[in-house]
C-alpha positions as CSV (number, residue, x, y, z in Angstrom):
1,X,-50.9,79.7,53.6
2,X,-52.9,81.3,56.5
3,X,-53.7,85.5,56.1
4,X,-54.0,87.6,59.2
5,X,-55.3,90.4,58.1
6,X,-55.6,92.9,61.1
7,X,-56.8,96.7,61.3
8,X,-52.8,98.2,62.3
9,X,-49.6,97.0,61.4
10,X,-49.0,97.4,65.3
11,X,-51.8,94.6,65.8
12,X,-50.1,92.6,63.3
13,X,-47.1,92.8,64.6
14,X,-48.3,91.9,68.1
15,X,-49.3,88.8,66.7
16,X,-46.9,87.8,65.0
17,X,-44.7,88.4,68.2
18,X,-46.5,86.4,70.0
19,X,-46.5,83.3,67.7
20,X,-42.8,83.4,68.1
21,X,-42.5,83.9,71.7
22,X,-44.9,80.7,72.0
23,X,-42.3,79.1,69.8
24,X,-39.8,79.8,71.7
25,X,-41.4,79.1,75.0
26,X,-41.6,75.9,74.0
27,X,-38.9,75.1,72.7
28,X,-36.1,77.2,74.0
29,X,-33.5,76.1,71.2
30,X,-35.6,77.2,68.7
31,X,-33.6,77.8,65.7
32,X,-34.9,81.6,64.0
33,X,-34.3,83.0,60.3
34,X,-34.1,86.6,60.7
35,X,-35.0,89.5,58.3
36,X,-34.1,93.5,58.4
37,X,-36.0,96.4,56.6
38,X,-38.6,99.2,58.9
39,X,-41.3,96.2,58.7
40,X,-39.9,93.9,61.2
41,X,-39.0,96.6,64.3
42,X,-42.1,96.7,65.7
43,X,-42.1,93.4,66.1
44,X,-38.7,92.7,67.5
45,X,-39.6,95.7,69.7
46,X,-42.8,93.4,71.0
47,X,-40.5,90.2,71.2
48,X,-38.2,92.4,73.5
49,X,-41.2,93.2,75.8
50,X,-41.4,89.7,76.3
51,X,-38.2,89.0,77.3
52,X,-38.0,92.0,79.4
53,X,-40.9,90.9,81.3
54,X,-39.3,87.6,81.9
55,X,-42.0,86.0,80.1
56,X,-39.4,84.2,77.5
57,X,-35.7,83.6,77.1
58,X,-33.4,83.7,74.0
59,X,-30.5,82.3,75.8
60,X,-30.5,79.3,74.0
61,X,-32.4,80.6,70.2
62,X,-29.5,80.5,67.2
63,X,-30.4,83.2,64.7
64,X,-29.6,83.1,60.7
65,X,-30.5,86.4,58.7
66,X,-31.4,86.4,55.3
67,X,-29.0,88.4,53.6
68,X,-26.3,91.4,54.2
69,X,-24.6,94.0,51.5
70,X,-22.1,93.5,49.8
71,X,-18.6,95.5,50.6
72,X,-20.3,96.4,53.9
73,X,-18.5,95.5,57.4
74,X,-20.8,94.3,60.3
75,X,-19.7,97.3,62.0
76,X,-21.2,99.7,58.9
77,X,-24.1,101.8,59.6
78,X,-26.1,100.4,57.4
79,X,-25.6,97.0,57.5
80,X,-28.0,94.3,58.0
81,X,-25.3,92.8,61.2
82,X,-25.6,96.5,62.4
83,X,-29.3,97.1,62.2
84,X,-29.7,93.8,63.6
85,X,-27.7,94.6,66.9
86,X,-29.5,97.7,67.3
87,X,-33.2,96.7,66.5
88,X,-32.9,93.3,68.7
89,X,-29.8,91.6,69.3
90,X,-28.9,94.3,72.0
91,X,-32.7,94.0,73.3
92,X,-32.8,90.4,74.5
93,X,-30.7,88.3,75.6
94,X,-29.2,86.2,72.8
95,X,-25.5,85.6,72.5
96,X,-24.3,87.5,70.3
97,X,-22.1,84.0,69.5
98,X,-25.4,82.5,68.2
99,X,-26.8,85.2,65.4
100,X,-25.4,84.6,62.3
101,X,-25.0,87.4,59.2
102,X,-23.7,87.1,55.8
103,X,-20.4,88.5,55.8
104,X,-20.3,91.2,53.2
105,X,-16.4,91.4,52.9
106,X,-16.2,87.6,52.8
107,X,-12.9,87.0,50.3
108,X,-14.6,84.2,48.8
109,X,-18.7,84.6,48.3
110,X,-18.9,81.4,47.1
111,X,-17.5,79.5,50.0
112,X,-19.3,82.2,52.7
113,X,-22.5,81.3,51.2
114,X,-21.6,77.2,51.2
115,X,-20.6,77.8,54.7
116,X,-24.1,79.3,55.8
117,X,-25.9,76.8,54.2
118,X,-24.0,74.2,55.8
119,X,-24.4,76.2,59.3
120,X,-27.7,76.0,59.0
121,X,-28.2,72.6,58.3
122,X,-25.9,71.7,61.0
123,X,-28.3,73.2,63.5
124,X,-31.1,71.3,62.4
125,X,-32.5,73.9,60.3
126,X,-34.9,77.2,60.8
127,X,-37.6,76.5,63.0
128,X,-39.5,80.0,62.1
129,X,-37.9,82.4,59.4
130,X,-39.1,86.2,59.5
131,X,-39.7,87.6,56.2
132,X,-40.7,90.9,54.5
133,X,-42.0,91.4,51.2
134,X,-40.8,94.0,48.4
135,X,-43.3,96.1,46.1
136,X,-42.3,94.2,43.2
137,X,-43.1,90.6,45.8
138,X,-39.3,90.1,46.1
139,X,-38.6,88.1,49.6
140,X,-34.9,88.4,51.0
141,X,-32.8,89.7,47.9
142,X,-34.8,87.3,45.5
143,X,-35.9,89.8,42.9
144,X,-38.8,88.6,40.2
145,X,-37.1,86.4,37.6
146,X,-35.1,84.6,40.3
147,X,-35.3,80.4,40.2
148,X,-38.0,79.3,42.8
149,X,-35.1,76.4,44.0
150,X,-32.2,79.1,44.3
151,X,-29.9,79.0,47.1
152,X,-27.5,81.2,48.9
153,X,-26.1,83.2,46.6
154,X,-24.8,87.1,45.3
155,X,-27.7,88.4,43.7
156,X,-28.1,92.0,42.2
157,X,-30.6,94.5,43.6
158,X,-32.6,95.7,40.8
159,X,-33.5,100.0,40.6
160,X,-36.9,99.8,42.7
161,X,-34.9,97.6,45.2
162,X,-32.3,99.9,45.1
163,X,-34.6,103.3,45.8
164,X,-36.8,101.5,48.4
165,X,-33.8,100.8,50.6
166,X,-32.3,104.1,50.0
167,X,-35.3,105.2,51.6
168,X,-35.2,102.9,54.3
169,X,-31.4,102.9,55.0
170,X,-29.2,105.6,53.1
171,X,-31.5,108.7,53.3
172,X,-32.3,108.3,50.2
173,X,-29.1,108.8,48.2
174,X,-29.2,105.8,46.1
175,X,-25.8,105.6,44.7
176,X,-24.9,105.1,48.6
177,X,-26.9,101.5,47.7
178,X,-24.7,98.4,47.1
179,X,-26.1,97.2,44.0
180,X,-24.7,93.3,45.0
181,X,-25.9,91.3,48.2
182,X,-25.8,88.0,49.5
183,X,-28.9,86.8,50.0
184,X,-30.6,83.2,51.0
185,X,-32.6,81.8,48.0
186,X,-36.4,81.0,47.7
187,X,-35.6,77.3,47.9
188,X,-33.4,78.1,50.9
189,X,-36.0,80.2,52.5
190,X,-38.9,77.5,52.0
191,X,-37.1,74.5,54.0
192,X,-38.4,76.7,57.0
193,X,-40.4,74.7,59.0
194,X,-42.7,77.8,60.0
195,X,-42.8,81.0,57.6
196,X,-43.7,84.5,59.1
197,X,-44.2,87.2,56.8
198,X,-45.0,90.6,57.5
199,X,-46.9,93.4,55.1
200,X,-47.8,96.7,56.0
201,X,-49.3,99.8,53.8
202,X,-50.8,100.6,50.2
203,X,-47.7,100.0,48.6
204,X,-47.3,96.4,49.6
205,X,-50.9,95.7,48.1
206,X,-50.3,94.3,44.8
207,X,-47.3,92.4,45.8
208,X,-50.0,90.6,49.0
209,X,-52.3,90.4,46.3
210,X,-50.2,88.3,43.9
211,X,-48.1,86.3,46.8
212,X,-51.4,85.5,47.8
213,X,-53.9,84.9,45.0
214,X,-51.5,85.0,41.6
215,X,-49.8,82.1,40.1
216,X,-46.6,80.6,41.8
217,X,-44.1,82.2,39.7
218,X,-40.5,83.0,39.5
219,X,-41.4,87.1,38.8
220,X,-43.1,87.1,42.5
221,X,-40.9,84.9,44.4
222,X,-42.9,85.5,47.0
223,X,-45.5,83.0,45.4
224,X,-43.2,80.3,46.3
225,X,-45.1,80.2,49.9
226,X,-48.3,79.2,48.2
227,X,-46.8,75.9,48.6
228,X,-45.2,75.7,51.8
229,X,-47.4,73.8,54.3
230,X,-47.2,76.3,57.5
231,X,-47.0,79.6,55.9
232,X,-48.3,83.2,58.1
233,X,-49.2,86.1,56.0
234,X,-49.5,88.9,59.2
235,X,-50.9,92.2,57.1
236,X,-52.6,95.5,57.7
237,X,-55.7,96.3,55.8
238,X,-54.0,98.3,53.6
239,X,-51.8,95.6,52.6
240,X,-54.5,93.1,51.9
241,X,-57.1,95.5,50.5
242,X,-57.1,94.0,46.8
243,X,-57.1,90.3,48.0
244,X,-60.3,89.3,46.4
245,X,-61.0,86.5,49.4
246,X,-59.8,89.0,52.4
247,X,-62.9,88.5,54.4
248,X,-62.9,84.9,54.6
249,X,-59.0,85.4,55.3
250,X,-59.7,87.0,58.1
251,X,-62.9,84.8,59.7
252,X,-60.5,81.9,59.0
253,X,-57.2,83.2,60.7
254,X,-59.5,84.4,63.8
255,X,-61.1,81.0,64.1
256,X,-57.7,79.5,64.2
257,X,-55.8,81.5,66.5
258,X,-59.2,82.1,68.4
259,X,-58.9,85.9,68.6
């Protein structure tokens, strides 16, 4: 696992922009896992640049997002399909045809979830996955106490879940909040060939702190990165302020990207 730790969350997400942009300059059918949430905008705002200055092209990219409400239509307000279109989708120039959500309304959860597991694996799986992380080190809907090898699945949001995205999406009224989603699992999320995970602020500090330097454990799923082999922790230096190693973090990202 590699820790960027930069002064601004706008730095951070410059970066991590940029890594993916290279990515996809290279290989223009790169295959991306997608995540929603205020952490991730500036960054798709920063991959949007890029296309708009015609320095990369999405034309060919397939897109796969980690999870979506549940009982909420793509065309919802506060949907993960909607906040998608709006925050990047409608910025570059993917086909639409290519970016894949969880359908919410599915009939059958079971067999949407099979289905995008199967879709994915079908496209020769995710070359990068996006992720953010939750106060409590949740990543996609995988709160603490979730299996490590879990897979697509309807999981339920737990209270600090549910009030954080109230914030983010529902202005705050929290019984607005689905309290079921469909989300990827960990062990779905680590078969990522490239992880990107982005944490800004004080309140994502402990959760850094024990992704990063805390035992690999099913009550911080994020600590299921610890052992992926090309894992990119992008963070403020509010977010990393109580890892105990943060200075040699950040001499060894900067000697590796060179900047």
């Amino acid at each position: 696992m590699e820790i960027v730790v930069c002064k601004t969350k706008e730095e951070a997400s410059r970066k991590a922009a940029a890594m993916i942009t290279a990515a996809v300059q290279k290989n223009p059918r790169t295959v991306l896992g997608l995540a929603t949430g205020s952490t991730p905008v500036l960054m798709y705002t920063e991959m949007a640049k890029a296309v708009k200055a015609k320095k990369v092209s999405y034309k060919q990219v397939k897109s796969w997002n980690l999870d979506e409400y549940v009982g909420l239509a793509g065309t919802h307000d506060q949907s993960y399909r909607y906040f998608m279109n709006k925050n990047l989708f409608e910025k570059i120039d993917i086909k639409i045809s290519n970016t894949h959500v969880l359908n919410g309304l599915a009939k059958d959860f079971a067999k949407e979830c099979a289905s995008y597991e199967a879709a994915i694996k079908k496209a020769g799986g995710i070359d990068i996955q996006v992720l953010g992380i939750g106060s409590d080190g949740h990543i996609a809907f995988n709160e603490p106490g979730t299996s490590l090898s879990s897979r697509t699945s309807v999981v339920y949001l737990t209270p600090s879940t549910i009030k954080d995205n109230a914030r983010l999406f529902f202005k705050g009224k929290e019984a607005e909040v689905p309290t079921r989603a469909l989300s990827m699992g960990v062990g779905t999320i680590c078969e990522a060939k490239k992880i990107i995970l982005l944490a800004f602020g004080k309140g994502k500090a402990d959760a850094v702190k024990g992704m990063v330097e805390g035992g690999v454990s099913q009550f911080c799923t994020a600590s299921a990165l610890q052992l992926h082999k090309d894992a990119w922790v992008f963070c403020d230096e509010e977010a990393a302020s109580k890892l105990k190693l943060k200075k040699y973090y950040a001499w060894r990202s900067e000697t590796i990207l060179g900047a």
